[in-house]
C-alpha positions in Angstrom: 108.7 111.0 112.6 107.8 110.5 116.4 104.8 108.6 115.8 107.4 106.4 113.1 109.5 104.9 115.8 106.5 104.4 118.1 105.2 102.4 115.4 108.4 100.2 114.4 109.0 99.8 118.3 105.3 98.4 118.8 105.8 96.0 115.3 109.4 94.8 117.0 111.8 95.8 114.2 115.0 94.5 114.5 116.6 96.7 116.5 119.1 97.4 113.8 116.7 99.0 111.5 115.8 100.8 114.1 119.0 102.4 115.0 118.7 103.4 110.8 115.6 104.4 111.1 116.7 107.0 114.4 119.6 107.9 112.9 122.2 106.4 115.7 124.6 105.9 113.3 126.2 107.5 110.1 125.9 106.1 106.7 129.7 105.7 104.9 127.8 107.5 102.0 125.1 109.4 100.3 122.8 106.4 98.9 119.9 107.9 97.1 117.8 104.6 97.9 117.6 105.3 102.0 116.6 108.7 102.3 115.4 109.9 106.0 111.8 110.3 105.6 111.8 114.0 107.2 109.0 115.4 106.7 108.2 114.8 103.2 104.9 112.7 102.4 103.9 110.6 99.5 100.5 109.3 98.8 101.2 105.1 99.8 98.8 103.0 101.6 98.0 102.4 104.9 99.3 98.8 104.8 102.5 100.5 104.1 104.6 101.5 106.8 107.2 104.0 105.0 110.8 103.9 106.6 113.1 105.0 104.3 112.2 107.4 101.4 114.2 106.4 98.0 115.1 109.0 94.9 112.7 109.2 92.2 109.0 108.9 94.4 109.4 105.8 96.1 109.8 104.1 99.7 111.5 100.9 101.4 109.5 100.5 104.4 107.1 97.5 106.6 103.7 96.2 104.9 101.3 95.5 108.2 98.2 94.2 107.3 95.4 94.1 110.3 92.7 91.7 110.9 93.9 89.3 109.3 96.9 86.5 109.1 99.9 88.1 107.5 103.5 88.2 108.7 104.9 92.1 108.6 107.3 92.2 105.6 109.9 94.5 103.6 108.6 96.0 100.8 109.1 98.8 98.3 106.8 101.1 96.6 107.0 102.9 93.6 104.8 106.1 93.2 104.7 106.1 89.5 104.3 102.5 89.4 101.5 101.8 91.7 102.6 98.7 93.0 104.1 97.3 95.8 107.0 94.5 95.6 108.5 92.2 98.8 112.0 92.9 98.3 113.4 91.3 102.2 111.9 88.9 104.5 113.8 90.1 107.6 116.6 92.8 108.9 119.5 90.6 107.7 118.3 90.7 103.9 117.3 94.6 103.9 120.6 95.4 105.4 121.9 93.5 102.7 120.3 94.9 99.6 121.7 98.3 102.0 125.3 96.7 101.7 125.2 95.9 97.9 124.4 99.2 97.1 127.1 100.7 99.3 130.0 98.4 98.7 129.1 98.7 94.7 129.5 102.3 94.8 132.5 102.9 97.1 133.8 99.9 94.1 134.5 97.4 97.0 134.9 96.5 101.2 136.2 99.5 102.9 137.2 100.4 106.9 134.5 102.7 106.8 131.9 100.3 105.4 133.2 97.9 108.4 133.2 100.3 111.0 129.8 101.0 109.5 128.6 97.3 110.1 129.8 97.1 112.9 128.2 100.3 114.5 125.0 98.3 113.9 126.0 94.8 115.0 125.9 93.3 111.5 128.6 90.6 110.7 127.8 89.6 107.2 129.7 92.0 105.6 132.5 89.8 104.1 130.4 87.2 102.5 128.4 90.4 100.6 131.6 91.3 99.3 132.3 88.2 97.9 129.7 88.2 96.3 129.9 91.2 94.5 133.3 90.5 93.6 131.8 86.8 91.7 128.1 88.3 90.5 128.1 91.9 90.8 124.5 93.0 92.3 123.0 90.2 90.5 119.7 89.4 91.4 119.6 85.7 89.5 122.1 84.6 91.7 121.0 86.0 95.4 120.9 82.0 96.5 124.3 82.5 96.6 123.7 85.2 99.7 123.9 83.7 103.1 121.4 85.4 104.2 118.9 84.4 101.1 119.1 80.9 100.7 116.2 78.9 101.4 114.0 82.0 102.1 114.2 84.4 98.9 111.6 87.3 98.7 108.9 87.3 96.3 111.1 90.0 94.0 113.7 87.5 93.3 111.7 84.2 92.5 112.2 82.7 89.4 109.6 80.0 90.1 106.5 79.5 92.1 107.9 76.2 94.2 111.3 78.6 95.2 108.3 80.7 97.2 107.7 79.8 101.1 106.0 83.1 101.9 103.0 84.9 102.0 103.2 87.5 99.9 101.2 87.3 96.9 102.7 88.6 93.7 106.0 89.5 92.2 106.1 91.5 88.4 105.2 88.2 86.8 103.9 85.5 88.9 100.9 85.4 90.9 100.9 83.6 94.2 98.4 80.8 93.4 99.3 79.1 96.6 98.1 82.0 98.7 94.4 82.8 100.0 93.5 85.9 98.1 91.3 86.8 100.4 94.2 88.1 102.5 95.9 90.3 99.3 94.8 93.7 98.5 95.0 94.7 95.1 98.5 96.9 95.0 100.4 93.7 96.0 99.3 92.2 92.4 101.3 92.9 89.4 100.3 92.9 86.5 96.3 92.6 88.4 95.6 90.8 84.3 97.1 87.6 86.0 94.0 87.6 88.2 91.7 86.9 84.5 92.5 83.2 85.0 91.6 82.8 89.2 88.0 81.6 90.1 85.8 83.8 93.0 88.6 86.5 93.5 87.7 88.6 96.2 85.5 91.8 95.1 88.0 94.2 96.2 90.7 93.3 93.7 88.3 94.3 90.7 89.2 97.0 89.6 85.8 97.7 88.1 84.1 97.7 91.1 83.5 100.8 93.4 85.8 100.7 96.4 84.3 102.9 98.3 80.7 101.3 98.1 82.8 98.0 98.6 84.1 99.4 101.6 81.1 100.6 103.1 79.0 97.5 102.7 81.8 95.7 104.5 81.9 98.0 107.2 78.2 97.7 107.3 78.4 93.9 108.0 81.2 94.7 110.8 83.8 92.6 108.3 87.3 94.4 109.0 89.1 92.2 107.0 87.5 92.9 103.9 86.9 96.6 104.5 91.0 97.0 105.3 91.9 95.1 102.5 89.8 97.1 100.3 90.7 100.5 101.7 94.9 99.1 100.6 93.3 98.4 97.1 93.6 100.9 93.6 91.6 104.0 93.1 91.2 105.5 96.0 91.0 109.2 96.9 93.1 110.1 100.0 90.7 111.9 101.8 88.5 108.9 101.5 91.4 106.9 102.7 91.5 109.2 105.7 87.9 108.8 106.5 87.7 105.2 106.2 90.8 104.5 108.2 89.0 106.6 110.8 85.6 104.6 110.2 87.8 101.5 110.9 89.2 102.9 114.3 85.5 103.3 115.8 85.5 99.7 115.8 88.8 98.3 117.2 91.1 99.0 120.1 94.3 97.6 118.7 96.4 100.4 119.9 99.0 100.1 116.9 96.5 100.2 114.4 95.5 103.5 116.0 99.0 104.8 115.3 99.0 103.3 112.1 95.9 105.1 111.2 96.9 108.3 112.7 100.3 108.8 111.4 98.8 108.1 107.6 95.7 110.5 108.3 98.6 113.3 110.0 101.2 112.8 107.1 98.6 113.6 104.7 97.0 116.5 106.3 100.9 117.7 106.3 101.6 117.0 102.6 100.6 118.6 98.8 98.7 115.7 98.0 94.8 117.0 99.5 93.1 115.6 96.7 95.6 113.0 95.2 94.5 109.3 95.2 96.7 106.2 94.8 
């Protein structure tokens, strides 16, 4: 867990997540979603940077993608799934989706919810409950969060021209706008939409061998595409750990060496020795 805070610190989390993330302050309840991570580990990706672990096999956490031009965003992934979703663009809409859950199962605003927001400096609790009270935890209608207007994640787009982000897929539409070059293959959903796109990157084929794929990059010293390919499907984790440790020989960016070592320590901890993803 250390290494965790060393690495949200270095990405400049809001310090609000990371006063979750340490523990600083007390939830009002039990919510199965926002689990400390402990020590437990489940097989994710490296672009993943696991924060909370949720009930059921899954994680809300950061994707980081190195060497190339992506903004850090909040995601979750879903083990049994095998795909990762944007579900908030910054702290204000994860703390949210946090509140929604909270207020809907304590049936409405309470002084311990408030003294909850408070604790961590958030103000928009009113407005949530509002909300609630008119839509329930309605997704369709999250433009009517102050926090979501004008900047919805990918999760909660009905249509391609509602997108101004760069993440590139949601359940049913695939972000034609963005450079695939720049997506690895878990990020797409369902990876059939890709049939209809002209000179997709290799690495999102699932046919081909990612592990050749990966070496031949490396070979040509192109991190991008070697990265992108390691976050793809069908990878064994020891693999993983070898190529993320391939990929440090040849930079010095001192949080993608923590990135790399706190995935190649969490699995030597874990059950999963010869798991893939």
């Amino acid at each position: 867990m250390k290494d965790i805070y060393r690495i949200t610190e270095k990405l400049n989390l809001d310090n609000r997540i990371l006063k979750l993330l340490r523990n600083e302050t007390s939830y009002p309840l039990h919510i199965n979603d926002f689990h400390a991570l402990e020590t437990y580990w489940y097989p994710h990706p490296p672009c993943l940077i696991p924060l909370f672990l949720g009930h059921g096999a899954f994680y809300h956490g950061v994707i980081k993608h190195f060497f190339c031009e992506r903004q850090p965003t909040f995601a979750e992934y879903i083990l049994e799934d095998g795909y990762i979703s944007e579900i908030a663009r910054n702290a204000d809409q994860f703390i949210t989706l946090m509140l929604l859950k909270i207020i809907m199962n304590k049936d409405g605003l309470t002084d311990e919810i408030i003294h909850f927001c408070h604790s961590i400096d958030f103000e928009g609790y009113d407005g949530i409950d509002r909300f609630i009270v008119d839509y329930g935890d309605d997704p369709n209608e999250f433009e009517h969060l102050t926090f979501f207007k004008n900047k919805k994640p990918f999760k909660h787009i009905k249509n391609l021209d509602e997108y101004n982000g760069d993440f590139p897929s949601s359940l049913c539409i695939l972000n034609t706008n963005l450079h695939l070059q720049n997506a690895c293959s878990l990020e797409i959903a369902p990876v059939e939409t890709l049939n209809s796109i002209e000179h997709i990157p290799s690495w999102l084929i699932e046919s081909k061998n990612q592990k050749e794929l990966f070496s031949h990059y490396l070979s040509r010293n192109e991190l991008r595409e070697a990265w992108l390919t390691l976050n793809s499907k069908n990878w064994l984790l020891k693999d993983v750990a070898f190529g993320l440790d391939l990929l440090k020989s040849r930079t010095d960016d001192d949080l993608f060496h923590m990135v790399a070592d706190n995935w190649i320590a969490g699995w030597k901890n874990s059950n999963f020795s010869n798991s893939n993803y």
